[in-house]
C-alpha positions as CSV (number, residue, x, y, z in Angstrom):
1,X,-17.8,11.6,-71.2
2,X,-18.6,14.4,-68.3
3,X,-17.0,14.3,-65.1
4,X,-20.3,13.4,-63.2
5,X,-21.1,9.8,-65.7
6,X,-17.5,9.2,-65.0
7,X,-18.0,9.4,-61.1
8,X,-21.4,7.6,-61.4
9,X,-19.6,4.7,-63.0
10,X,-17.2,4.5,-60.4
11,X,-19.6,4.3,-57.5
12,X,-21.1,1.7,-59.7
13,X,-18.3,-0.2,-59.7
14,X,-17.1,-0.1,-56.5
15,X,-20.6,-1.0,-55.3
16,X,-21.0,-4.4,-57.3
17,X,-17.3,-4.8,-56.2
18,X,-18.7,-4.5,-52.4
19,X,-21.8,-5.9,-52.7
20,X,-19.7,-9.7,-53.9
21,X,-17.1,-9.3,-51.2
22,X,-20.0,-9.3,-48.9
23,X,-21.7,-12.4,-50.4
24,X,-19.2,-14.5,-50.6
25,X,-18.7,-15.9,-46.7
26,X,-15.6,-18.8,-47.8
27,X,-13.3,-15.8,-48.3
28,X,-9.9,-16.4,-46.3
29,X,-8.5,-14.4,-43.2
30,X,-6.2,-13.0,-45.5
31,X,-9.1,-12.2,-48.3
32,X,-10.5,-10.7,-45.2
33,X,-8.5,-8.9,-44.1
34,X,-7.0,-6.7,-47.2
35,X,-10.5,-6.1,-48.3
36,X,-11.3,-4.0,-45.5
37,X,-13.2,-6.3,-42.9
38,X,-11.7,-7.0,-39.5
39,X,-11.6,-10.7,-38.0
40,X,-14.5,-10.5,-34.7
41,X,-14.7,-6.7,-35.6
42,X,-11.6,-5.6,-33.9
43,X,-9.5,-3.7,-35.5
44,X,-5.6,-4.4,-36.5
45,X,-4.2,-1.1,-35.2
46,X,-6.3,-1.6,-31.1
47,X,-4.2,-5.2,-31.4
48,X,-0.2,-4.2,-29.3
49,X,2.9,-6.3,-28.5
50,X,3.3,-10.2,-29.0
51,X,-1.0,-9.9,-30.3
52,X,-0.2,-7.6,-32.8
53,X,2.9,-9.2,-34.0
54,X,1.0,-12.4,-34.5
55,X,-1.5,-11.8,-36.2
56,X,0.4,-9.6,-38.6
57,X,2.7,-12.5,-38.8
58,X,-0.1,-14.8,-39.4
59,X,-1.2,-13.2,-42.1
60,X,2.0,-12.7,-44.5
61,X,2.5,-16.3,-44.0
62,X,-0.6,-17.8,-44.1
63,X,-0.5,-21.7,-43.9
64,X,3.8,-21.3,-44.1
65,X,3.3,-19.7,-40.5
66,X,5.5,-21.9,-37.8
67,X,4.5,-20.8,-34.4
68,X,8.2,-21.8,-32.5
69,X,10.1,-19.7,-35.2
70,X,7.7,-16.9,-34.5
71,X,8.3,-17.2,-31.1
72,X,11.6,-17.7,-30.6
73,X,12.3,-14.4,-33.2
74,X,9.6,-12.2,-30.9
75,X,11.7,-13.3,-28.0
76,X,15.0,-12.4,-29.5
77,X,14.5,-9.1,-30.6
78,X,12.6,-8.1,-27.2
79,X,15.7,-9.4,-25.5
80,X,17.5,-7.2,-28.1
81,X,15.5,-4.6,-27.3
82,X,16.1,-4.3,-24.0
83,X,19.3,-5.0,-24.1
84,X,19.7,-1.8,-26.1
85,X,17.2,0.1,-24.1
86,X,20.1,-0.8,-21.5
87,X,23.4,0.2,-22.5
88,X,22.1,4.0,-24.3
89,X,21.3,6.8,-22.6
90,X,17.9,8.1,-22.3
91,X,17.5,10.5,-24.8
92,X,14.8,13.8,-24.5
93,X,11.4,13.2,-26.6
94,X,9.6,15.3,-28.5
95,X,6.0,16.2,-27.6
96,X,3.9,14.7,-30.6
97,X,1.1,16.1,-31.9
98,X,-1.3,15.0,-28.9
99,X,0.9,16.6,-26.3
100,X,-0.7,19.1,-23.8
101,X,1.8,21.8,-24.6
102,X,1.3,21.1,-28.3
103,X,-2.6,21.3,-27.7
104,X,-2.6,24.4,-25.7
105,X,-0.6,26.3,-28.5
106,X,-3.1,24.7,-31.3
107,X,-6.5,23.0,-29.7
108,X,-8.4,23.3,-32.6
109,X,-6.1,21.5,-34.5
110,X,-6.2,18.5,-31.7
111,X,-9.9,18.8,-31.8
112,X,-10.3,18.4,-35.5
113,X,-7.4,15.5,-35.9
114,X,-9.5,13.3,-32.8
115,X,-12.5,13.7,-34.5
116,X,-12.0,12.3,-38.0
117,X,-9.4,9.6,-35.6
118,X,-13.0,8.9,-34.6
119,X,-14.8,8.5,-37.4
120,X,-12.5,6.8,-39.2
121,X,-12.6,4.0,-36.4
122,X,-16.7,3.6,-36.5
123,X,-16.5,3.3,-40.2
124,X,-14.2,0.4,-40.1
125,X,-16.4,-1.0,-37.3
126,X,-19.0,-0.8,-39.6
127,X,-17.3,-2.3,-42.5
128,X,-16.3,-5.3,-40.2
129,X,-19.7,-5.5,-39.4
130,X,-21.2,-5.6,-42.5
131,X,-18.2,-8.3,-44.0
132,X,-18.6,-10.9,-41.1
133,X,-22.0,-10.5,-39.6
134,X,-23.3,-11.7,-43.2
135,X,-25.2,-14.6,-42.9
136,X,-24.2,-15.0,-39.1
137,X,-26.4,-18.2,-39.2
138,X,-24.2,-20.7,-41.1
139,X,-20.6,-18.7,-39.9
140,X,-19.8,-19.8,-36.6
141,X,-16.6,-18.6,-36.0
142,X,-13.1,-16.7,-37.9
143,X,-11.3,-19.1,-39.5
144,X,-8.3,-18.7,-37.1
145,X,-10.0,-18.9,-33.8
146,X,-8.7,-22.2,-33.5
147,X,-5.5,-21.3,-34.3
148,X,-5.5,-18.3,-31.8
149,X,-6.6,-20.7,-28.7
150,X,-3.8,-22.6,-29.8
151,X,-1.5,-19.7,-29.3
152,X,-3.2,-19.4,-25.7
153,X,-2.4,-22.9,-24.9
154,X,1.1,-22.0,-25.9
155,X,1.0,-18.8,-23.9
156,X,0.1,-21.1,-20.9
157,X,3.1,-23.4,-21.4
158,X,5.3,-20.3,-21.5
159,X,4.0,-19.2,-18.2
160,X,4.6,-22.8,-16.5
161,X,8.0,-22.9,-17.7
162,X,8.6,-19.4,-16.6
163,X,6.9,-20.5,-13.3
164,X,8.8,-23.9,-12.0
165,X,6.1,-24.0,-8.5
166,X,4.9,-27.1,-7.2
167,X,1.7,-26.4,-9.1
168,X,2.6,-24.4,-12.2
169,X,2.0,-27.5,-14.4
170,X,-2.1,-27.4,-13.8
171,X,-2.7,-24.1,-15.1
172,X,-1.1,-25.9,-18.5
173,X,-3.4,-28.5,-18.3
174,X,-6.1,-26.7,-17.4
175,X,-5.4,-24.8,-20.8
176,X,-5.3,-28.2,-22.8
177,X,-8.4,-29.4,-21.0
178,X,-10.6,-26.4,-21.6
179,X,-9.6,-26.4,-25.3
180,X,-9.8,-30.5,-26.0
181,X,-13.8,-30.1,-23.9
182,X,-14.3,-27.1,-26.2
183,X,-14.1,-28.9,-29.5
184,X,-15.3,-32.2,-28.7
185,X,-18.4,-30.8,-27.1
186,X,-18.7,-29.2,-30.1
187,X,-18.3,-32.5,-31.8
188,X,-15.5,-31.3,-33.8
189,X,-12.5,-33.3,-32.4
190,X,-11.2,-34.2,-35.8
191,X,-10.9,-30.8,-36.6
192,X,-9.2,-30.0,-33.4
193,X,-6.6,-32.8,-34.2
194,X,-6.3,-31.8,-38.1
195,X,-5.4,-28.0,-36.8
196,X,-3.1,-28.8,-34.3
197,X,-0.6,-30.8,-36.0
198,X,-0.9,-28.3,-38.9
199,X,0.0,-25.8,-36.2
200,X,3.0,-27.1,-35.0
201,X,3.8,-28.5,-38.0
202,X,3.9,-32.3,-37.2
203,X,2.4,-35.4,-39.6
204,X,-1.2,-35.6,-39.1
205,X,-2.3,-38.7,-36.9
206,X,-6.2,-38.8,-36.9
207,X,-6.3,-41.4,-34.5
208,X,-4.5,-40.2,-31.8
209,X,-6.0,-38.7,-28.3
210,X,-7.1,-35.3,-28.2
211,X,-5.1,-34.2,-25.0
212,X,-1.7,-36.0,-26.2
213,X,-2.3,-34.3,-29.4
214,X,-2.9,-31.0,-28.0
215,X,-0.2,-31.8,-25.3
216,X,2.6,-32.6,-28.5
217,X,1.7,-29.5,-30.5
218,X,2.2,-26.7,-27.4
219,X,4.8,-28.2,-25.6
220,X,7.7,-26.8,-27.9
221,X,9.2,-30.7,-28.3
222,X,10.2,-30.2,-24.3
223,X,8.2,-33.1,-23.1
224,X,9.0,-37.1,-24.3
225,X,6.5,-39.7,-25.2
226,X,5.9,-40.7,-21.5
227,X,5.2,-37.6,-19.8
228,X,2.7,-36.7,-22.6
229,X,1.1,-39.9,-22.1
230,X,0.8,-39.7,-18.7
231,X,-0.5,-36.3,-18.6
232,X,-3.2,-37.1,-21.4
233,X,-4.3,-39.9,-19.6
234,X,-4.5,-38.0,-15.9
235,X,-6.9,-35.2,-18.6
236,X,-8.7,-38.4,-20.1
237,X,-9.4,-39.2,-16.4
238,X,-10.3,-35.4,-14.8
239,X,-12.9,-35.3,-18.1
240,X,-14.4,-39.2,-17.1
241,X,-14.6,-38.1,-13.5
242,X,-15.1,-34.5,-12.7
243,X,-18.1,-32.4,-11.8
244,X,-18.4,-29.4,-13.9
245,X,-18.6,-26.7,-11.0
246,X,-14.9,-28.8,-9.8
247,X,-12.3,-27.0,-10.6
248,X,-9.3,-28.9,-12.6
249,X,-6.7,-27.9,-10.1
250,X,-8.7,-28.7,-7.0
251,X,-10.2,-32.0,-8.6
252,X,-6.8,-33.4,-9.5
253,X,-4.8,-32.2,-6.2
254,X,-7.6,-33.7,-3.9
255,X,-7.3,-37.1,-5.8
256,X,-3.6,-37.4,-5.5
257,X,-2.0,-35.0,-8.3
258,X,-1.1,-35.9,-11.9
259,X,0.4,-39.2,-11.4
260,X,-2.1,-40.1,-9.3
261,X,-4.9,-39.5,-11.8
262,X,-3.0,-41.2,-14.4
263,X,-3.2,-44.3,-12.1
264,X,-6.3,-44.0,-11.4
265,X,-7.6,-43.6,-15.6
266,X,-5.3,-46.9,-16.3
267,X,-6.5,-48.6,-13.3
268,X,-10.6,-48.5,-14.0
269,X,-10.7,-47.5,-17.5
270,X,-7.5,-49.1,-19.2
271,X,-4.6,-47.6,-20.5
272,X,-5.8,-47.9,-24.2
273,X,-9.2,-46.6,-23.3
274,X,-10.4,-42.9,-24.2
């Protein structure tokens, strides 16, 4: 066989190969991701720190991945980290290869390294486009956007326990709220429940309130079975009562605070009410 029907074989073959990656939309992240295509057409390497850990994370472990153990080993070595960073001396670096000392001895090196750089980043743009822009009208959304606002309802409780203020708690349950609104506008509450037990890896209670649930899952086990009732209900009552162009903090301080709200959702709508 010549060299050029071996070569016309293989861009046969890798062709077909493409063309049923591209038509087949239930692939998972993970499928995804190691055939090429990038999740919202971003790519891996523009991701840095805790974002890049986590989705890198996310991905060797799949449905194994436990956000709190993820956490808690991101924090460790950063505290490591700097702890090392510390107690050594600052040692002299290198200019690397984009340096300007290292460009004024060779700029036409530079030139030519930045250029394929470039084009190597608006091919995989295209790729990603191509993978998860195929039949936009029946894919709504990457599978792990879900899990991902998750993960920024989590970032929120770090921040308010970070932050002990007077008012640190409402930026927390403003996070809960927007994400609970989100999905039931959406009409996809059950899904919302389904994920985030799964997230935090808790048994699966279908019948249990959206805030509490998301409440539970992000709250690291920090918070006992009253104050996450009491907080779901002061949510149950802000999404009853409020305006849209209110905002959450505002509403809630005006009427009282989070206890206050509470009261007032168990007083005119019932405790068992939602």
């Amino acid at each position: 066989m010549t060299a050029r029907a071996e070569s016309a074989i293989d861009r046969n073959s890798f062709n077909q190969r493409e063309c049923l990656f591209a038509s087949d939309t239930n692939l998972s992240f993970e499928a995804r991701f190691h055939h090429g295509t990038i999740i919202d057409g971003v790519e891996l390497q523009m991701l840095t720190g805790r974002t890049a850990k986590y989705v890198e994370t996310m991905i060797r472990e799949g449905d194994d991945f436990d956000y709190y153990r993820w956490l808690r080993q991101v924090r460790e070595e950063e505290a490591r980290l700097k702890t090392v960073a510390v107690s050594t001396s600052v040692q002299p670096i290198a200019p690397g290869p984009d340096h300007p000392a290292k460009i004024a001895q060779n700029p036409s090196q530079f030139s030519g390294s930045k250029t394929a750089d470039k084009e190597k980043r608006e091919s995989a743009v295209q790729r990603a486009i191509q993978g998860t822009c195929h039949d936009s009208k029946t894919v709504d959304k990457p599978t792990n956007s879900l899990r991902q606002r998750l993960g920024d309802v989590c970032d929120a409780w770090d921040d308010f326990q970070e932050n002990r203020g007077r008012d640190a708690v409402y930026g927390y349950l403003r996070a809960v709220f927007s994400i609970v609104k989100h999905y039931n506008g959406r009409c996809r509450t059950q899904k919302l429940i389904r994920r985030a037990f799964k997230f935090a890896g808790l048994p699966i209670d279908m019948n249990a309130d959206p805030f509490a649930v998301v409440i539970r899952c992000t709250c690291e086990h920090k918070l006992d079975n009253k104050t996450i009732s009491k907080w779901a209900r002061a949510l149950r009552y802000v999404a009853r009562v409020k305006k849209l162009r209110h905002p959450l903090t505002t509403f809630m301080k005006n009427r009282g605070g989070v206890n206050a709200c509470a009261e007032r959702y168990a007083k005119y709508f019932g405790r068992g009410e939602r």
